[in-house]
C-alpha positions as CSV (number, residue, x, y, z in Angstrom):
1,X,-6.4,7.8,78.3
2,X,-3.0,8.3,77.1
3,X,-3.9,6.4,73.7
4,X,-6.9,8.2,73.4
5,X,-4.9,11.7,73.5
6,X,-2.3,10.0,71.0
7,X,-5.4,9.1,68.5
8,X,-6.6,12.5,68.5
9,X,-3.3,13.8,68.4
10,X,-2.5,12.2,65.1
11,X,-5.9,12.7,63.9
12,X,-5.3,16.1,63.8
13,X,-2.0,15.7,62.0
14,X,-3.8,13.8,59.3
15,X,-6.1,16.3,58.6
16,X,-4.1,18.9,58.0
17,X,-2.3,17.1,55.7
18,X,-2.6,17.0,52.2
19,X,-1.3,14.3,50.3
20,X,-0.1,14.1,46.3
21,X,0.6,11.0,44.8
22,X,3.0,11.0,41.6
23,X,1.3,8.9,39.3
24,X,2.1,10.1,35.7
25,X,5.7,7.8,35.1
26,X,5.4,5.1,32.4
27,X,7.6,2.0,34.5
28,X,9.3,1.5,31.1
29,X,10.8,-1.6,32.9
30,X,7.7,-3.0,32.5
31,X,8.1,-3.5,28.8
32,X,4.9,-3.6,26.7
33,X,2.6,-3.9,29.8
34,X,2.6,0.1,29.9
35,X,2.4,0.6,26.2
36,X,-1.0,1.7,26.8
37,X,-1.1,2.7,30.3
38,X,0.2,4.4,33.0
39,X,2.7,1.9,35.4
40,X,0.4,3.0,37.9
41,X,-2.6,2.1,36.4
42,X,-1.5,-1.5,35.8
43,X,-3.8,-4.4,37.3
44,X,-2.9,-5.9,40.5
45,X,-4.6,-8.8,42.7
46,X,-7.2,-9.9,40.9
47,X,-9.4,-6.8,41.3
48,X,-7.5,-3.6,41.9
49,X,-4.6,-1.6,40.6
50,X,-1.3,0.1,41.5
51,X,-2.6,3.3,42.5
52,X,-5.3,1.9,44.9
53,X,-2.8,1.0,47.3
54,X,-1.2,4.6,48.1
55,X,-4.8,5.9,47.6
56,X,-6.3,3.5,50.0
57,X,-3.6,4.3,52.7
58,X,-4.6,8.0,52.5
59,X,-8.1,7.1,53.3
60,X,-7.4,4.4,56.1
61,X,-4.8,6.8,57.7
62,X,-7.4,10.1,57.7
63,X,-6.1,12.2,54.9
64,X,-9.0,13.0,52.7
65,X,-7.5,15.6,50.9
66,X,-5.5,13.9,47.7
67,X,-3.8,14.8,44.4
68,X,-2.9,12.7,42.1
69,X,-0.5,14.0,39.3
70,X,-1.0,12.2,36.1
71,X,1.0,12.6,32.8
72,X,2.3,9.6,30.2
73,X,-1.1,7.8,28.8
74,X,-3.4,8.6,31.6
75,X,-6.5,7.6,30.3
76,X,-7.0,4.8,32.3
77,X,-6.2,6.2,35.3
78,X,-8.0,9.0,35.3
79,X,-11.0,6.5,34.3
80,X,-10.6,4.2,37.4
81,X,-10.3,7.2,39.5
82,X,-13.8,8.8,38.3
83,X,-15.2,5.7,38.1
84,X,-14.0,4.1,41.9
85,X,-12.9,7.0,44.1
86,X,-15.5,9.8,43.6
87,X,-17.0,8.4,46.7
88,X,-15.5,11.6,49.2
89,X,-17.9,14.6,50.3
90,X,-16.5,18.1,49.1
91,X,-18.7,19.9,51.6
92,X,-16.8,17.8,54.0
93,X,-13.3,19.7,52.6
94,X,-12.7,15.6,51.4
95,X,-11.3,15.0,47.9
96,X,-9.2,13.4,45.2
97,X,-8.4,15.8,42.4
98,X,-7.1,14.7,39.1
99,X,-3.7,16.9,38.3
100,X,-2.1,16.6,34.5
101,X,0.7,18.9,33.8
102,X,-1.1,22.1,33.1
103,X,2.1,24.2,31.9
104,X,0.9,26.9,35.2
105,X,3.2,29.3,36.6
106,X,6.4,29.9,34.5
107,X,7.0,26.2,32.9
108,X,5.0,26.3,30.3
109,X,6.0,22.4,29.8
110,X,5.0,18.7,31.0
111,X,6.5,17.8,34.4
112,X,10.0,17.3,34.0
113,X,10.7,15.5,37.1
114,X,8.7,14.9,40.7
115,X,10.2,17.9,42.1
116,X,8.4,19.9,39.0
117,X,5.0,17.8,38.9
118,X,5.0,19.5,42.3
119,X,6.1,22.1,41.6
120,X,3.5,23.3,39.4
121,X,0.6,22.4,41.3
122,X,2.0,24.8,43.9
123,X,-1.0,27.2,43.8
124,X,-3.6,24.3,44.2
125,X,-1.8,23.1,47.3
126,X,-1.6,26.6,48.2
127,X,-5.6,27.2,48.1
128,X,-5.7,24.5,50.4
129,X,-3.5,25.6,52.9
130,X,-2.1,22.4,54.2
131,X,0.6,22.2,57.4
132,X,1.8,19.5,56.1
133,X,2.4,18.0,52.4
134,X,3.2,13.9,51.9
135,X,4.2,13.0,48.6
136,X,3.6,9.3,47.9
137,X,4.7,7.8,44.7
138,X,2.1,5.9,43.1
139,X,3.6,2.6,41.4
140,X,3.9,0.7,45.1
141,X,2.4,-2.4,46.8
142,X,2.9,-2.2,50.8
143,X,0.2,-1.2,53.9
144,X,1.3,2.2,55.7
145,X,-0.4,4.2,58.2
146,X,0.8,7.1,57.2
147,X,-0.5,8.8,60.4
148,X,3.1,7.3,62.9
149,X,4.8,8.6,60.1
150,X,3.4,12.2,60.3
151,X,3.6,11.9,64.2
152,X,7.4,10.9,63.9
153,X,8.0,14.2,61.6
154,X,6.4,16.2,63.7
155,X,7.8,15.0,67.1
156,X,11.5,15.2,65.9
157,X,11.0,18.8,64.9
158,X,12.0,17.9,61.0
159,X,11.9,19.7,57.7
160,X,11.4,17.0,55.8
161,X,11.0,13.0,56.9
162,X,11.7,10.3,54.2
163,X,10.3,7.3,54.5
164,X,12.9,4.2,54.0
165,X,13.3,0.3,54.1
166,X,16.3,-1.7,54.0
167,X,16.3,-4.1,50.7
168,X,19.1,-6.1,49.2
169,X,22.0,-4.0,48.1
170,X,22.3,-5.8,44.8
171,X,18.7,-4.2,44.1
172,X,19.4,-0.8,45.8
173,X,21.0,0.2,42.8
174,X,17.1,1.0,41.3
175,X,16.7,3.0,44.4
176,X,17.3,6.5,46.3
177,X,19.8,4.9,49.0
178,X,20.9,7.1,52.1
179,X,22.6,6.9,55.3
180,X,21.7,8.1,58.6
181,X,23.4,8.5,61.9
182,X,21.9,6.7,65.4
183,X,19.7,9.1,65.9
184,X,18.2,9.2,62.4
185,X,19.0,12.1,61.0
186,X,19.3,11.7,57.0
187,X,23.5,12.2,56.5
188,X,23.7,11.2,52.9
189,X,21.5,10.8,49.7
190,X,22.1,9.0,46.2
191,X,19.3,8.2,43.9
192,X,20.3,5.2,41.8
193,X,24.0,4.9,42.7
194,X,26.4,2.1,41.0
195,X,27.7,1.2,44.1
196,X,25.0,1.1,47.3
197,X,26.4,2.2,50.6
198,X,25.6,-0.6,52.6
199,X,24.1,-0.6,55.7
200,X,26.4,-0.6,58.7
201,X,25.4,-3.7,60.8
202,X,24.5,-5.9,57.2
203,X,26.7,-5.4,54.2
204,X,24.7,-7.5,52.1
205,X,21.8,-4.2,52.3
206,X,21.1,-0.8,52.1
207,X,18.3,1.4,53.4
208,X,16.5,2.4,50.3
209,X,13.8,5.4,49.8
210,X,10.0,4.4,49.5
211,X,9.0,7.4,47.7
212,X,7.4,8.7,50.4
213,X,8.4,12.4,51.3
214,X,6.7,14.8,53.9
215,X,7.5,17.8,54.3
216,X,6.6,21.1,56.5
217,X,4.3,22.8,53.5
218,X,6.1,26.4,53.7
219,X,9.8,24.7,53.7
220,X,8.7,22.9,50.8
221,X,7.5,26.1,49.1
222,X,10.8,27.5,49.7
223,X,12.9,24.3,48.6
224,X,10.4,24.1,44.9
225,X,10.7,27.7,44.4
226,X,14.3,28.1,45.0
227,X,14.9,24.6,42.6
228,X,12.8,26.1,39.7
229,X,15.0,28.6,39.3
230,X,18.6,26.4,39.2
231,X,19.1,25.5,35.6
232,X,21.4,22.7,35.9
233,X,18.6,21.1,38.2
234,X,16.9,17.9,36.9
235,X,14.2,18.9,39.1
236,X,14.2,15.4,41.4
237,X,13.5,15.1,44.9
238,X,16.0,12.0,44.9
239,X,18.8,13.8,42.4
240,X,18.4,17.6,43.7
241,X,16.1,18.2,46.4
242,X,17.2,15.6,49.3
243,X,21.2,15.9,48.8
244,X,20.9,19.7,48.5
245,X,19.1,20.3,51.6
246,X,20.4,17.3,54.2
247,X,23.8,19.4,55.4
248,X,21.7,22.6,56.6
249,X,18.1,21.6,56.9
250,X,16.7,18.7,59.5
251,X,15.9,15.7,57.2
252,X,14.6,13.3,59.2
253,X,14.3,9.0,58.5
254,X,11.3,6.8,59.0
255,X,11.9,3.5,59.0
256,X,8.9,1.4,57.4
257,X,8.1,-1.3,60.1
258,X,5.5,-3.6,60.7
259,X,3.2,-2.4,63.9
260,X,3.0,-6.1,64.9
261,X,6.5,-7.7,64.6
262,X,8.8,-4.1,64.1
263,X,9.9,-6.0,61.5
264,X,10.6,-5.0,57.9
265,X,7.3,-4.4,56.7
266,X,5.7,-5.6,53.1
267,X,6.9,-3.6,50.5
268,X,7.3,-4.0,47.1
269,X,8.3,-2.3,43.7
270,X,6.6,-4.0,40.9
271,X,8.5,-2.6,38.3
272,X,10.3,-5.6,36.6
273,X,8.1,-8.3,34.7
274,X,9.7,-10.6,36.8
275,X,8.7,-8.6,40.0
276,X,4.9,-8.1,39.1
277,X,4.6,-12.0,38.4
278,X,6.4,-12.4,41.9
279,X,4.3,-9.9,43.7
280,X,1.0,-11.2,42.2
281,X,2.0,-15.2,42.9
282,X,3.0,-14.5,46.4
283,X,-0.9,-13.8,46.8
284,X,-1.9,-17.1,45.8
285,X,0.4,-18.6,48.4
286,X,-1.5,-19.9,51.7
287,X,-0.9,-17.4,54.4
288,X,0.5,-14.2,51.9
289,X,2.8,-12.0,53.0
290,X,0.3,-9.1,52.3
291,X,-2.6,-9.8,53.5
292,X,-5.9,-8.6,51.3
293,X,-8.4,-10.2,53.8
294,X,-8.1,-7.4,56.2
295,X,-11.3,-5.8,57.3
296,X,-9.5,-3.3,59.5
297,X,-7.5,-1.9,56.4
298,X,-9.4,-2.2,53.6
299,X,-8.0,-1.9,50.3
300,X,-10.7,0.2,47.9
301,X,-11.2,0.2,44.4
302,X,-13.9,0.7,41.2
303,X,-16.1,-2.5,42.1
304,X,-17.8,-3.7,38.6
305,X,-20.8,-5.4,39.1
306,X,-20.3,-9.1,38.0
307,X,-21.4,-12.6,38.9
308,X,-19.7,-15.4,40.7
309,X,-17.1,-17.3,39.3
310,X,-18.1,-20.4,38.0
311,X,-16.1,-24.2,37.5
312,X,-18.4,-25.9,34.9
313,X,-18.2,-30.1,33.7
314,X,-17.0,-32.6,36.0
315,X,-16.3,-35.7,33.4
316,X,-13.0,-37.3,33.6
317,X,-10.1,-35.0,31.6
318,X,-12.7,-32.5,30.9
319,X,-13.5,-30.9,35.0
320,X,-13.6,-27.1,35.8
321,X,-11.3,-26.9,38.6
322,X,-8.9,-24.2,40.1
323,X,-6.0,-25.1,42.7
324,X,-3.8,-22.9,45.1
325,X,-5.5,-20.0,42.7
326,X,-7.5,-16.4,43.0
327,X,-10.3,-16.5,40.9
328,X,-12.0,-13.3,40.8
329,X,-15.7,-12.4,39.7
330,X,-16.8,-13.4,36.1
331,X,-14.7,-16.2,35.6
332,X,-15.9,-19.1,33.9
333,X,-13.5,-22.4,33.7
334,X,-15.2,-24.9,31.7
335,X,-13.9,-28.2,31.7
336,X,-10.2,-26.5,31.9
337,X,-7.1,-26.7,35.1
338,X,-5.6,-24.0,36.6
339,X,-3.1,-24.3,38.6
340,X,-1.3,-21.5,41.0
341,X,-2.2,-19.0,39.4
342,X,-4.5,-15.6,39.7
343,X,-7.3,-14.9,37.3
344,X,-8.8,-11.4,37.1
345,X,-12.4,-10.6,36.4
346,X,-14.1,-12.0,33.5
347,X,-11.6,-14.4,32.3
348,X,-12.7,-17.6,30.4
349,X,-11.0,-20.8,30.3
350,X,-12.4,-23.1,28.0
351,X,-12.1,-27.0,27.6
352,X,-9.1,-29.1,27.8
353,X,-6.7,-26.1,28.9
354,X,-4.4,-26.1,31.3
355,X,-2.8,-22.9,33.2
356,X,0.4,-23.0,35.8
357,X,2.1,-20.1,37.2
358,X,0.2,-17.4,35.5
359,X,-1.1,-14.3,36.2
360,X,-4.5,-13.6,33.7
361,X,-5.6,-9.6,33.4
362,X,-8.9,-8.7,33.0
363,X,-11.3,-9.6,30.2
364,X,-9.0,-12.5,28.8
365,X,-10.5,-15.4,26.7
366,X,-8.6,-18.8,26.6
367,X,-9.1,-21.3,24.0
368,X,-9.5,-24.7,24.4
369,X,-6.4,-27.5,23.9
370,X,-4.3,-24.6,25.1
371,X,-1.0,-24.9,28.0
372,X,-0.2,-21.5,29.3
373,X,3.0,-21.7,31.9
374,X,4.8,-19.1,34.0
375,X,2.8,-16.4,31.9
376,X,1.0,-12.6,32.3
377,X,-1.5,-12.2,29.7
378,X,-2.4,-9.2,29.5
379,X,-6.2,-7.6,29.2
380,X,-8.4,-8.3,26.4
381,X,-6.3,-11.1,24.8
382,X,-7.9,-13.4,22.8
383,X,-5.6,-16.8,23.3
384,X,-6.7,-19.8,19.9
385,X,-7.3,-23.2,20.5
386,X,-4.2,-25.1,20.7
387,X,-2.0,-22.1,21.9
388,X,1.1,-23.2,23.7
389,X,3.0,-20.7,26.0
390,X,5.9,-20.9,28.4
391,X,7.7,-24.6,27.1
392,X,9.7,-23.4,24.2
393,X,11.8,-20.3,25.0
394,X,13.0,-19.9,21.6
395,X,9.4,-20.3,19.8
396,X,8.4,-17.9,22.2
397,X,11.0,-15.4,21.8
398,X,9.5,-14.9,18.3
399,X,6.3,-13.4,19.1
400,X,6.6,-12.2,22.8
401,X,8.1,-10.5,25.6
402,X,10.2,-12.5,27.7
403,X,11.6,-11.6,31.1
404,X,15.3,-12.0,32.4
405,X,13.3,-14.5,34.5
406,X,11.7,-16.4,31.9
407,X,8.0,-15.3,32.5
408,X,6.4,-14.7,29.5
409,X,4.3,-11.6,28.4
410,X,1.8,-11.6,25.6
411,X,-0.6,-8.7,24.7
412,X,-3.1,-8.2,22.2
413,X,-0.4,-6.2,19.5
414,X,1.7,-9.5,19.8
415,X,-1.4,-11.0,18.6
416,X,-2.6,-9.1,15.7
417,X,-5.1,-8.3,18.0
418,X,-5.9,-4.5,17.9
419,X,-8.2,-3.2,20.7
420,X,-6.5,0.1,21.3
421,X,-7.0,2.8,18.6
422,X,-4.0,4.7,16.9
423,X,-4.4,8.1,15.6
């Protein structure tokens, strides 16, 4: 009985919570992989993309009612949306609503910051009267029921909650860091700092902000309203909003944990090269970190219709094979070896080729004779016979993208290959 009354007690919370993901960044760390698309909007795991993990979480934690704010080069992301999440009933008050910078209220400019993308969607939220807001950012990998997380705000009587996990101090520096006192209680707020405050039982961490801010809807009226008009703002939840408000207003922690172990959960920021290889070849391994076999927290997406994947010729030095590697629908290896590695839909692999450590986007065609290692090919390339990739640095320093961590990126520009249009 008592978890019953608990379900229904954050069932409630869900639904009257509106949700708005920040998609419209560009991840410039990325390098050329968002030259033509939004960060969020970048493949991931063989099938889906960025943005299908915070959307998915909505769904599987009971908020139907989403925003999604787009801006840089959001073509494709408004695309996949339309295309894989139009599946919610409006009679039903369920949605996800597209929102580019529309230049409402008195900003008649693109969003100049998260704060603002919210901001100026303050009348939509408005019409839809919401108790609560969550703002997710949409350029994550991770799991979260977002539902404990609403529960936890609401039982602690807060203004605001901000979800946080600890991570490596060396890498906090990419991060919102904060401290808290033993209750919880948010005490201090730096987005990005030089110098990490480390946590208090580990100096070699910090406790780093997800992205992930709720808020009681009518204090974050007050807090967007009252931040439009400071000039000297930047217009930032992490750089204005948090640090402002933490000294008179009840800012509240949530500390992302796995429901299993209360361990520190799967989370990850894939915005490095290096880190979206990382996160997409952890996948491959044999019992994955983040698990994208679970039926009880499915993760959805825009499901084009293609065949199996097929492994064709089985003569010595010329058999279709794939080992300790995700193959996703419309693959065809023909008489070609890959090794740990992930191959998104409709990639060919033709005879005689070999690929190690690489990550394939969709709608890549691989000669034959070619040896691609530690690479992410990016969608729509067109690799020739007899390409070689990833065993000469310095040859391949003089046509791609390479990482701090040696993996090496190739798109179709690099290539002479020109797919996308340019007015």
């Amino acid at each position: 009985m008592h978890v019953e009354k608990k379900s229904r007690f954050v069932s409630r919370l869900t639904r009257d919570t509106l949700a708005l993901i920040l998609a419209g960044g560009r991840g410039s760390r990325l390098g050329p992989l968002v030259d033509w698309r939004a960060k969020p909007a970048v493949p991931f795991g063989g099938k889906f993309r960025i943005v299908d993990f915070p959307l998915s979480n909505c769904l599987n934690s009971g908020i139907n009612r989403v925003g999604v704010t787009t801006q840089y080069k959001a073509h494709s992301l408004i695309r996949h949306i339309q295309r894989g999440w139009g599946f919610l009933r409006g009679e039903f008050g369920e949605f996800i609503e597209l929102l580019p910078a529309q230049q409402r209220l008195d900003k008649p400019m693109w969003y100049s910051g998260t704060a603002d993308s919210v901001y100026q969607n303050l009348d939509i939220i408005r019409s839809h009267e919401p108790e609560y807001v969550l703002i997710l950012a949409g350029d994550h990998i991770y799991k979260m029921d977002y539902g404990t997380m609403i529960a936890h705000h609401v039982n602690h009587k807060a203004d605001m909650t901000v979800g946080c996990i600890e991570v490596q101090r060396d890498l906090a520096k990419s991060f919102g860091v904060m401290s808290v006192d033993e209750c919880g209680w948010v005490t201090q707020f730096q987005e990005k700092p030089s110098h990490p405050e480390p946590l208090p039982n580990d100096p070699n961490q910090s406790l780093a902000s997800m992205g992930i801010y709720l808020f009681n809807w009518s204090f974050l009226s007050e807090q967007l309203i009252e931040d439009a008009k400071n000039a000297d703002s930047s217009h930032d939840f992490g750089r204005d909003i948090i640090p402002r408000i933490i000294q008179s207003h009840r800012v509240m922690s949530y500390p992302f944990r796995d429901p299993v172990t209360n361990k520190r959960a799967y989370w990850r920021d894939v915005g490095t090269l290096d880190s979206f290889w990382e996160a997409n070849m952890e996948l491959v391994a044999v019992e994955p970190e983040l698990n994208l076999y679970d039926k009880e927290w499915p993760i959805w997406t825009y499901q084009e219709q293609l065949p199996s994947a097929k492994f064709i010729f089985d003569d010595d030095g010329r058999r279709g094979m794939a080992i300790d590697t995700m193959v996703s629908g419309g693959c065809i290896i023909s008489g070609a070896v890959v090794k740990h590695s992930l191959l998104f839909s409709n990639v060919r692999v033709n005879d005689f080729s070999h690929v190690q450590d690489s990550v394939i986007l969709p709608d890549v065609t691989i000669g034959k004779n070619c040896r691609l290692h530690k690479t992410v090919i990016d969608k729509g390339c067109r690799i020739a016979d007899g390409t070689v990739i990833g065993e000469n640095r310095e040859e391949d320093a003089k046509r791609f993208y390479i990482s701090p961590k040696g993996v090496v990126l190739v798109t179709p520009d690099m290539l002479g290959q020109r797919i996308h249009s340019v007015l």
